[in-house]
VOBA-1610 file (N, C-alpha, C; in pm, whole numbers, padded with zeros to 5 digits, always signed):
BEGIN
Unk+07974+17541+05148Unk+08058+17644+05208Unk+08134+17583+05324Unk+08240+17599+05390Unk+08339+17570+05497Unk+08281+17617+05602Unk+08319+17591+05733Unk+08234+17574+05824Unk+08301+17702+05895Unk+08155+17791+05979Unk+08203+17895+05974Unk+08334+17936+06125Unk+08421+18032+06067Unk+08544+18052+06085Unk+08524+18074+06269Unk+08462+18113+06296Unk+08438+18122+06476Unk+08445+17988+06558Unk+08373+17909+06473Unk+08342+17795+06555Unk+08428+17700+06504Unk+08531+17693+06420Unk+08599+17598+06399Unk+08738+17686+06530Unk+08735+17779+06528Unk+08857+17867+06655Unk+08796+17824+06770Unk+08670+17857+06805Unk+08594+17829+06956Unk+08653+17652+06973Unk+08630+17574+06870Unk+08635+17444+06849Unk+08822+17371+06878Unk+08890+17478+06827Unk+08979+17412+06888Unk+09089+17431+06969Unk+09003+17501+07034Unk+09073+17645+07152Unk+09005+17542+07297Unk+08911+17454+07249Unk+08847+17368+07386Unk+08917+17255+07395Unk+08907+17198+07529Unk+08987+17085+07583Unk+08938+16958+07465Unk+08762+16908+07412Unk+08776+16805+07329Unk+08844+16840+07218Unk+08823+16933+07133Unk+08877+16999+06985Unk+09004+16997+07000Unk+09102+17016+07122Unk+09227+17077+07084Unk+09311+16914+07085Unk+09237+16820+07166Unk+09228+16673+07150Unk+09267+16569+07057Unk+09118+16644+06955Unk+09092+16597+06881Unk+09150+16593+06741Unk+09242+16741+06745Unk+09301+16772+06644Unk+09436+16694+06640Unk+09446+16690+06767Unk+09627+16665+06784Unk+09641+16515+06762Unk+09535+16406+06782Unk+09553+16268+06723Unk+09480+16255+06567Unk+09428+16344+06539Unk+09415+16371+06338Unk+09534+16447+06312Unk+09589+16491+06334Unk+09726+16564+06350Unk+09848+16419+06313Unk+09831+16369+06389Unk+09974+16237+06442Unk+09923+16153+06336Unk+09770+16160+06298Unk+09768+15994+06178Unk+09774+16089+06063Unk+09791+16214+06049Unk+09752+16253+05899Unk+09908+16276+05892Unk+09992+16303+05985Unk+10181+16320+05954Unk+10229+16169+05952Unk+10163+16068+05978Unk+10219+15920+05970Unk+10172+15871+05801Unk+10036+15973+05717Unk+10042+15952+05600Unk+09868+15854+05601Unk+09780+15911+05708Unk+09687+15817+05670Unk+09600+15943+05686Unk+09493+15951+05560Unk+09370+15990+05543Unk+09298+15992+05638Unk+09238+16121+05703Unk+09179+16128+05850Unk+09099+16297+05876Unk+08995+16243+05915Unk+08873+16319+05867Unk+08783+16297+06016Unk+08701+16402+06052Unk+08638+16424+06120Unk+08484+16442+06096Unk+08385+16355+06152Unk+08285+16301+06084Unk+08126+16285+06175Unk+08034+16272+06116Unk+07937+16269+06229Unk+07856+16366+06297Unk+07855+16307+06420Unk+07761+16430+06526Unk+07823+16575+06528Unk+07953+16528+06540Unk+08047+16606+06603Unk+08027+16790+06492Unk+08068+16730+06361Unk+08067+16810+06176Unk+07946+16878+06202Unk+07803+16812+06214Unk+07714+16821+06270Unk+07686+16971+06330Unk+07681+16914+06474Unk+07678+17100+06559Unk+07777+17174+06498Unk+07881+17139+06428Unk+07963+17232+06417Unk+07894+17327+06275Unk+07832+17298+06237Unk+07754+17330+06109Unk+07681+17414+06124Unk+07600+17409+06284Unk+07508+17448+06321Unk+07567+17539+06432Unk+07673+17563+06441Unk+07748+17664+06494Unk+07761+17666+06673Unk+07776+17550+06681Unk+07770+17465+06823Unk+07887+17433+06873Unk+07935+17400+06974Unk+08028+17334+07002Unk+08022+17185+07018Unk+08085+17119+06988Unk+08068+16959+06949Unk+08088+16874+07074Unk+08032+16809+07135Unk+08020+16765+07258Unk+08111+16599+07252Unk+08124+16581+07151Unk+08156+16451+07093Unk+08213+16420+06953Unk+08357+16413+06917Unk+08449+16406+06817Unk+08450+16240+06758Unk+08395+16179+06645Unk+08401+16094+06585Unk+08533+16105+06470Unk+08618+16017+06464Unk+08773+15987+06390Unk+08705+15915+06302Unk+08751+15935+06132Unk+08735+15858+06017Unk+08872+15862+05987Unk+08937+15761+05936Unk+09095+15746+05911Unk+09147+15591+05810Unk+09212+15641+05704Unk+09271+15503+05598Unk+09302+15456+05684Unk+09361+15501+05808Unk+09446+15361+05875Unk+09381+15292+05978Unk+09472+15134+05950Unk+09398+15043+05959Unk+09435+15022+06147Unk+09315+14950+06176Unk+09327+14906+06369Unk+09490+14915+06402Unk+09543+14828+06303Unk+09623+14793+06372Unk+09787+14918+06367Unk+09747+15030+06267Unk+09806+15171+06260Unk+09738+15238+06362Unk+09621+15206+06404Unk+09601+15281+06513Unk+09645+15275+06624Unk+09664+15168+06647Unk+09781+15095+06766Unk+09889+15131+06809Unk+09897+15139+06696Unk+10064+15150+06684Unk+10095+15293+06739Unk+10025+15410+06668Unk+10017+15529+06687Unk+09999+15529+06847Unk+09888+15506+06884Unk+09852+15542+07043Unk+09834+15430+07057Unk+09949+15376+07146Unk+09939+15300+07260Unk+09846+15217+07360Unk+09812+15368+07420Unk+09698+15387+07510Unk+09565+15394+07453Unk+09512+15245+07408Unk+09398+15237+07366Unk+09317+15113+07414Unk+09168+15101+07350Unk+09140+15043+07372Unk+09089+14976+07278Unk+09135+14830+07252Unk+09145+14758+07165Unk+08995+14651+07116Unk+08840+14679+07203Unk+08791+14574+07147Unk+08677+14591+07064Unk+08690+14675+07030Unk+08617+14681+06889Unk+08702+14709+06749Unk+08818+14659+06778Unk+08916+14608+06646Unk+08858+14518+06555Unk+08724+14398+06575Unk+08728+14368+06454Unk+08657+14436+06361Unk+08563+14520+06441Unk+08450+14648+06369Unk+08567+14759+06298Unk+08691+14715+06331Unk+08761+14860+06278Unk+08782+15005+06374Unk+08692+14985+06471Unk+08697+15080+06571Unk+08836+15062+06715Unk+08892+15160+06707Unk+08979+15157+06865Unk+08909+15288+06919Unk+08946+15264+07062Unk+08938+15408+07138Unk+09054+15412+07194Unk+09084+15570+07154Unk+09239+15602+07194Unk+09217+15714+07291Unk+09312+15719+07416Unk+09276+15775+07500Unk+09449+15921+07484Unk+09386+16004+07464Unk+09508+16099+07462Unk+09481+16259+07508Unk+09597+16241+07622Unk+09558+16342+07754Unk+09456+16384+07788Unk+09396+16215+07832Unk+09280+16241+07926Unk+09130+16284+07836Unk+09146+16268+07703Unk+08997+16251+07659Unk+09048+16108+07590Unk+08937+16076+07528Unk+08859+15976+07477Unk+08883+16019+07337Unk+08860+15933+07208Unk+08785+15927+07101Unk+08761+15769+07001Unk+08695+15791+06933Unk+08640+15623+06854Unk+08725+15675+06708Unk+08827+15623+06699Unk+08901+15655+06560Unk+08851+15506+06501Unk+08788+15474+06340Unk+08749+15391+06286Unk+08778+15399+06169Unk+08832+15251+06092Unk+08911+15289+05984Unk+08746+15282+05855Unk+08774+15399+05761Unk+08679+15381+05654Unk+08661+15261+05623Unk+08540+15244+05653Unk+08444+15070+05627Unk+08364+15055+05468Unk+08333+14999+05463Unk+08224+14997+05317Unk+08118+14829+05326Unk+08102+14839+05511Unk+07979+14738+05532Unk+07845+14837+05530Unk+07731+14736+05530Unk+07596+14781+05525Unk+07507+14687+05639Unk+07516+14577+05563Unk+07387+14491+05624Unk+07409+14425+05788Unk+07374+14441+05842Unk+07385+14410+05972Unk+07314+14280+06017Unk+07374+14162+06087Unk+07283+14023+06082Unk+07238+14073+06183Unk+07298+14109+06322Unk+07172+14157+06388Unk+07062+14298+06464Unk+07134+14349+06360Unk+07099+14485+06388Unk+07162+14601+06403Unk+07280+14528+06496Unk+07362+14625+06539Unk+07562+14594+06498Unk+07578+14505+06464Unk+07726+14443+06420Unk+07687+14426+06245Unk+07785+14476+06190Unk+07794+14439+06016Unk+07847+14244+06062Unk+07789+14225+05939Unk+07799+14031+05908Unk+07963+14025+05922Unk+07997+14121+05783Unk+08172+14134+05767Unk+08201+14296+05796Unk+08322+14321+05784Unk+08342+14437+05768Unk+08456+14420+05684Unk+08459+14483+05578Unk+08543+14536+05467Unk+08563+14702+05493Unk+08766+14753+05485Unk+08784+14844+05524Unk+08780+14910+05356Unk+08746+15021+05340Unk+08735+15106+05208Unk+08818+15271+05201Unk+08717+15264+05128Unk+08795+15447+05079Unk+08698+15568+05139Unk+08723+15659+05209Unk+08652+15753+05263Unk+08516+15760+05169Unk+08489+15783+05033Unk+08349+15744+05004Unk+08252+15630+05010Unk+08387+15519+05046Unk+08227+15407+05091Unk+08204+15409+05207Unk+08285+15461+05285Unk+08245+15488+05444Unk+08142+15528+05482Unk+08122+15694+05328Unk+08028+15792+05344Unk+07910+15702+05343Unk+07908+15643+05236Unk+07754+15555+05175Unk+07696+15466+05295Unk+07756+15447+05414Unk+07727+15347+05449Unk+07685+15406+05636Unk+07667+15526+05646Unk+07620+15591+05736Unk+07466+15685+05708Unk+07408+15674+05784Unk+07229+15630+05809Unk+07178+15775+05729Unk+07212+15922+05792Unk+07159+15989+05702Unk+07245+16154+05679Unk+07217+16192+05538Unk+07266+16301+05524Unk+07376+16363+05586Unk+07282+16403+05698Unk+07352+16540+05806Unk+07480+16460+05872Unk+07456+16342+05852Unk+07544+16263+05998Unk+07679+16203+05840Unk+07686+16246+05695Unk+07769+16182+05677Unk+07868+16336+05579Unk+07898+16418+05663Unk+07958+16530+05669Unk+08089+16512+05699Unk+08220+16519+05647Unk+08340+16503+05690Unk+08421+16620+05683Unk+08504+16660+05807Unk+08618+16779+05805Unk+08696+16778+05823Unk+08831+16827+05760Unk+08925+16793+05807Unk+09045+16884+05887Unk+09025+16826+06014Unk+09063+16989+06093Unk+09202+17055+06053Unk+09280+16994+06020Unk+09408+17027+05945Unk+09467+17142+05829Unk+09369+17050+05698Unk+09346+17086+05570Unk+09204+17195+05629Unk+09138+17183+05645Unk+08994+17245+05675Unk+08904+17201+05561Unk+08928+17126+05475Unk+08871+17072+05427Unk+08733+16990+05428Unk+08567+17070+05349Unk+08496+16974+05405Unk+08448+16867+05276Unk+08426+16775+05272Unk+08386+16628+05210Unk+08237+16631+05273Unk+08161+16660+05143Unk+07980+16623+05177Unk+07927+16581+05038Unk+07912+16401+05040Unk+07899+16362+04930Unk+07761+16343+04888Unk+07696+16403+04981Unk+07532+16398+04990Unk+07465+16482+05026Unk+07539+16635+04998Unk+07451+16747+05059Unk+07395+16768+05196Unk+07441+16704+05251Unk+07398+16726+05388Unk+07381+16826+05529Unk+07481+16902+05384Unk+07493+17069+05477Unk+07353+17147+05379Unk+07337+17122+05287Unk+07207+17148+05225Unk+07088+17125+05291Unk+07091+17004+05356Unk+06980+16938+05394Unk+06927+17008+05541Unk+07060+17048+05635Unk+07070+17059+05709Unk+07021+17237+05704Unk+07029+17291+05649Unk+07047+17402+05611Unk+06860+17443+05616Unk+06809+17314+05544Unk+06662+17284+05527Unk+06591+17233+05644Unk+06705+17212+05728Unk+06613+17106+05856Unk+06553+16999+05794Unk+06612+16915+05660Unk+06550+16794+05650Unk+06643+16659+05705Unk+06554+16572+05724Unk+06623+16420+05732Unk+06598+16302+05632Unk+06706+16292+05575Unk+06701+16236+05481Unk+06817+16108+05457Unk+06775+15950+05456Unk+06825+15856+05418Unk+06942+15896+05323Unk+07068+15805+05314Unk+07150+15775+05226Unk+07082+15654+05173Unk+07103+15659+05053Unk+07050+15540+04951Unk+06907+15450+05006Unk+06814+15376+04975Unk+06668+15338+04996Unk+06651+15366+05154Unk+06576+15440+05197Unk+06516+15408+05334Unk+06468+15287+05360Unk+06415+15263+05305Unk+06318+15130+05342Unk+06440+15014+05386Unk+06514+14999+05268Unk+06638+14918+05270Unk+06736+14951+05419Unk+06719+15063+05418Unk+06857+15123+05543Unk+06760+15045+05730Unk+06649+15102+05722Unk+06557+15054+05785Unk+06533+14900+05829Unk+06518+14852+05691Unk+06540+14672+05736Unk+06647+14583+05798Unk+06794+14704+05763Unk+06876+14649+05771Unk+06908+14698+05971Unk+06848+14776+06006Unk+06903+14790+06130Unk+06724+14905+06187Unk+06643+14842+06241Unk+06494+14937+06282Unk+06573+15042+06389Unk+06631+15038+06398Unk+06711+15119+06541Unk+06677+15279+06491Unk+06721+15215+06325Unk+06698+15386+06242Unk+06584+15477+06235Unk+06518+15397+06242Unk+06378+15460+06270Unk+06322+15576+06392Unk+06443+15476+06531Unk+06408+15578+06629Unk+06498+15707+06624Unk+06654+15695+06559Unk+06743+15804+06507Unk+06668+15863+06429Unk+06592+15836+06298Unk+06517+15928+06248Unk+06423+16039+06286Unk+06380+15997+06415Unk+06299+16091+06505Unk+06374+16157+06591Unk+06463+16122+06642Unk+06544+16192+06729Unk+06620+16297+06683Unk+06663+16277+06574Unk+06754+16413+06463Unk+06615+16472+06377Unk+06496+16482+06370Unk+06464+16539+06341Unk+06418+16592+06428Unk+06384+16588+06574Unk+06346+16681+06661Unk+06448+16729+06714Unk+06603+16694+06721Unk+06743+16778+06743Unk+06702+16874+06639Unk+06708+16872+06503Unk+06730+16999+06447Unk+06567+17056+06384Unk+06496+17014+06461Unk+06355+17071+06468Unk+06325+17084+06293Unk+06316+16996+06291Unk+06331+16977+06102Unk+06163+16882+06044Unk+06203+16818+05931Unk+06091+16758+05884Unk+06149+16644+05784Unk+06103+16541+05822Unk+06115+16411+05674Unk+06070+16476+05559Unk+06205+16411+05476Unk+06245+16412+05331Unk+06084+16301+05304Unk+06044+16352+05197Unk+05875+16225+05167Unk+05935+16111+05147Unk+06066+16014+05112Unk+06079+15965+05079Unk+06094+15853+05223Unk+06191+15901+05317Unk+06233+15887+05430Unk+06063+15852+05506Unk+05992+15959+05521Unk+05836+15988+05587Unk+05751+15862+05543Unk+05780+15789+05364Unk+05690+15676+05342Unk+05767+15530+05396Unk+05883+15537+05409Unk+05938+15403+05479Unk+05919+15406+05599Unk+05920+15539+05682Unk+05937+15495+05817Unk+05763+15440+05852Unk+05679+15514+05759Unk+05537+15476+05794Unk+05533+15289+05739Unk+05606+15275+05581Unk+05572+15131+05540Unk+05625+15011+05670Unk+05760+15044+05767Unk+05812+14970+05830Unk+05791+15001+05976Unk+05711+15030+06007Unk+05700+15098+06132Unk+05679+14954+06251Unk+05589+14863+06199Unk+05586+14707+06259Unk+05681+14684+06241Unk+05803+14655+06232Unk+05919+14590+06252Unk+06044+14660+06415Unk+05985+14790+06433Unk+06023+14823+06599Unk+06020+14746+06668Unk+05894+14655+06662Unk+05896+14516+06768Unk+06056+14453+06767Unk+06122+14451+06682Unk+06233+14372+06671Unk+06307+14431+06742Unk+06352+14484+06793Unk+06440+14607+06877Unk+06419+14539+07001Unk+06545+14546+07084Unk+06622+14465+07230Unk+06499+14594+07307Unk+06453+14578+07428Unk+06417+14700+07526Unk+06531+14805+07569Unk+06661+14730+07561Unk+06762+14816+07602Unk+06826+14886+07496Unk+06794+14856+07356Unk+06853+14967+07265Unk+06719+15038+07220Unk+06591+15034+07268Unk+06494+15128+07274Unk+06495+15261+07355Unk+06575+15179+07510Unk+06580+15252+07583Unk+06675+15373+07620Unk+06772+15305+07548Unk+06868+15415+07529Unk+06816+15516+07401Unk+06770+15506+07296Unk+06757+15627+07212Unk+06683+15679+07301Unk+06583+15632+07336Unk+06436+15736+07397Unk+06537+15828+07529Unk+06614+15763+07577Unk+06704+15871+07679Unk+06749+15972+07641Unk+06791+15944+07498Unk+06890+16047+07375Unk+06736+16154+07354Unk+06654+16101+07301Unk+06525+16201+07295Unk+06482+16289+07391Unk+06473+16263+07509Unk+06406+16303+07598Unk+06500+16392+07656Unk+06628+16374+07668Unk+06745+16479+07691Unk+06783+16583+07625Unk+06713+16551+07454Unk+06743+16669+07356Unk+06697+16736+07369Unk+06678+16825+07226Unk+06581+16965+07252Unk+06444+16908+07151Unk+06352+16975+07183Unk+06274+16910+07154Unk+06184+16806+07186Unk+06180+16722+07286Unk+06153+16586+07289Unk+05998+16605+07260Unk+05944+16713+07305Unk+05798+16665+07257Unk+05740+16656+07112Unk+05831+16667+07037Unk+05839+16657+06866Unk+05858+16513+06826Unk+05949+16450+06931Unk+05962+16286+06916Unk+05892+16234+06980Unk+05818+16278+07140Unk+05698+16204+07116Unk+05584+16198+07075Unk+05539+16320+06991Unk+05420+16323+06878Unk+05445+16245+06754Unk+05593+16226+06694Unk+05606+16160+06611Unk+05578+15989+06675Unk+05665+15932+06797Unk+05615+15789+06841Unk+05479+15747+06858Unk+05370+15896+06905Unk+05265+15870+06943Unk+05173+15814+06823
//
C-alpha cells in the first residue's frame, strides 16, 4: 500500500522534506531515476516524521555535480556526494550493485547499477524501501513494508553471508529491532547466534558509535538484553 497520505503532507510541508523533494525534483527533470530510500521511507511507514532523507539516483557523481554545485565531493569514489541546498544537507548516491566489503566498511569496487541492484545490496528489509516523492511511487522489492508491518528483521539474501561481509550488521540488527520493538526473522536469529565471535573484529570506534545509536533510541534496554 502507498504511504499513508498525512505523513507524506506533514513530510513535505517541513523544512527537511520540502528539501528534499526539491533536489529529487531537479535530478528527476534533468532525466535521472531518483528515489528516496532508507531510514528516512522507514519512519515514514511508520507514520513518523523522517529525521534524515537518504537520495538513490541513476545519476552518476559526476551529474550530481553538475546539478548542485554546492557539494561535497569526497565520497565520489563510493558514488556518494553531499549536496547542500538551502541550508540542509543530503547523501544523494548513485544506484550501486557492490556487496563485499575488504574492510568492513568501504566496497573493494563499486560498480554503479540499476535501482534493483542497489536494492539487493542494502542490509535489511525495512531499510531497502524506496519512494518516490514526485511520482509517489513506492518500490519494495523485498516486502519490507510487510515485514515491518510484523516488526520483523530480516536479512536481504544469506545472513550469515551479509554478516561476514561487514559484523557491524550484527550490531544494526539489534538496534532496528529494538527501534521497531520487533523480533528476528529465525533465519537472521541463527546467523547472528552462528557469527557472533567475529564482533571482536569491529574498530572500538564503530562499536561505539552504534551503541550511541542504541542507547538514544527507543528501547535501548531490548538491545542491551539482546548484547547481554
Amino acid at each position: 500500500m502507498p504511504l499513508p497520505r498525512d505523513i507524506i503532507d506533514r513530510t513535505l510541508i517541513s523544512r527537511l522534506g520540502e528539501r528534499a523533494y526539491q533536489v529529487s525534483e531537479i535530478l528527476i527533470n534533468a532525466g535521472f531515476d531518483t528515489w528516496w530510500v532508507g531510514g528516512g521511507v522507514r519512519d515514514m511507514m511508520r507514520g513518523q516524521l523522517p529525521t534524515d532523507i537518504d537520495i538513490a539516483t541513476a545519476a552518476l557523481p559526476e551529474d550530481v555535480i553538475r546539478l548542485f554545485p554546492k557539494c561535497d565531493e569526497i565520497g565520489k569514489q563510493f558514488g556518494s556526494i553531499v549536496v547542500s541546498h538551502k541550508g540542509v544537507t543530503f547523501e544523494v548516491t548513485t544506484f550501486r550493485q557492490d556487496d563485499a566489503a575488504s574492510d568492513g566498511r568501504h566496497p573493494e569496487s563499486v560498480q554503479f547499477g540499476k535501482r534493483e541492484d542497489d536494492a539487493k545490496r542494502r542490509d535489511f528489509t525495512i531499510n531497502a524501501m524506496y519512494w518516490n516523492p514526485v511520482g509517489g511511487a513506492l518500490f519494495d522489492p523485498f516486502a519490507g513494508e510487510q515485514d515491518l508491518a510484523e516488526r520483523l528483521i530480516r536479512f536481504i539474501g544469506d545472513p550469515e553471508t551479509r554478516i561476514r561481509h561487514d559484523a557491524l550488521r550484527m550490531l544494526r540488527a539489534v538496534r532496528f529491532r529494538a527501534l521497531i520493538d520487533g523480533q528476528y526473522h529465525p533465519d537472521t536469529y541463527t546467523a547472528l547466534r552462528s557469527c557472533s565471535s567475529i564482533a571482536h573484529d569491529l574498530s572500538g570506534s564503530r562499536i561505539a558509535a552504534e551503541m550511541e545509536k542504541m542507547l538514544l533510541g527507543p528501547h535501548p534496554e531490548r538491545a542491551l538484553e539482546d548484547l547481554w
